[in-house]
C-alpha positions in Angstrom: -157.0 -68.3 26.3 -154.1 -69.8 25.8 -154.2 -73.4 23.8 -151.1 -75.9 24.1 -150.7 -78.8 21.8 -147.1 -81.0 20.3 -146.3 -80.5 16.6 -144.9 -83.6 14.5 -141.3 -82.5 15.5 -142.5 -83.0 19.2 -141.9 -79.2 20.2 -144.6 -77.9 22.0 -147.0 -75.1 20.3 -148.7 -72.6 22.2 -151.6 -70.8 20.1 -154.0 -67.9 21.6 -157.3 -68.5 21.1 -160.2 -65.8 21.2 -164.2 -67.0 22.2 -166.9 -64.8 22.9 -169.8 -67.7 23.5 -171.0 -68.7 26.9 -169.9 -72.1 27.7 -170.5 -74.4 31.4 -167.7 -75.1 33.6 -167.4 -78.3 35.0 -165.8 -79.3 38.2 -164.9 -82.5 39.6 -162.3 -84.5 41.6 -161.8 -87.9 39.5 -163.3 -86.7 36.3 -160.8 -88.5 34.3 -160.4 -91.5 36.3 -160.2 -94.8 34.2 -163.9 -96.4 35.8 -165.3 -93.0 35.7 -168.0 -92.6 33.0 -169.6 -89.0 33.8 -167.0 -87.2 31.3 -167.8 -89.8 28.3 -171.9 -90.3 29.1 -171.9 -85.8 29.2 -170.2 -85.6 25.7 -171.6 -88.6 23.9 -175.0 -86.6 24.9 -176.9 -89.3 26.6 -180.1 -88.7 27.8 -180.9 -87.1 24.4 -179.6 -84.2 24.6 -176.7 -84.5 21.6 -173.0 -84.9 21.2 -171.2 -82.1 22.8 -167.2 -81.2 22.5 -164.8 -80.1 25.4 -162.1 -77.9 25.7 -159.4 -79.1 28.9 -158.0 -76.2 30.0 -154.5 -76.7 32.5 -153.4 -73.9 33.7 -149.8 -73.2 35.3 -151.0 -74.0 38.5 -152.6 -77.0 37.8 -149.9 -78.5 35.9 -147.6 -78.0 38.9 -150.2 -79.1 41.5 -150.8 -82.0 39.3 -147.8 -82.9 37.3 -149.4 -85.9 35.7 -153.2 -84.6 34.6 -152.5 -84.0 31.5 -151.2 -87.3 30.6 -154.3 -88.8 32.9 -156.5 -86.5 30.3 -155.3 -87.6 27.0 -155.7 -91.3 28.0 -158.8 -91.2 29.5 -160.1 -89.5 26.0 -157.4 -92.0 24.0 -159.6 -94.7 25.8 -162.9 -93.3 25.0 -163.1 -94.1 20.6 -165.9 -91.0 19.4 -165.1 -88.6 21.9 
């Protein structure tokens, strides 16, 4: 798995990342939306069941399907304080 973040100098970083634990995929058109709260109610664990973390994967494909997801990502989680 391949993880892409920005350094300070604003060039981007690519890093590989190994994982051998079994994790659930999730699925859904309008996940991120502003008004949405499914994302932020499954990782601040309500219902009891705990604060969980999440890895947002965009692939290649994705990214040119969707040329603005990832910014739509990283405000709907700049808007969501604790997550």
């Amino acid at each position: 798995m391949m993880r892409r973040s920005v350094a300070p100098t604003g060039m981007p970083v690519i890093e590989r990342i190994s994982k051998s634990a079994s994790d659930t995929s999730a699925f859904h058109p309008g996940a991120f939306a502003p008004d949405n709260p499914t994302v932020k109610d499954v990782l601040s664990g309500a219902g009891g069941s705990g604060p969980h973390r999440a890895l947002v994967v965009v692939d290649e494909g994705l990214a040119r399907a969707r040329p603005g997801f990832t910014r739509l990502v990283e405000a709907y989680f700049a808007a969501c304080p604790g997550l």
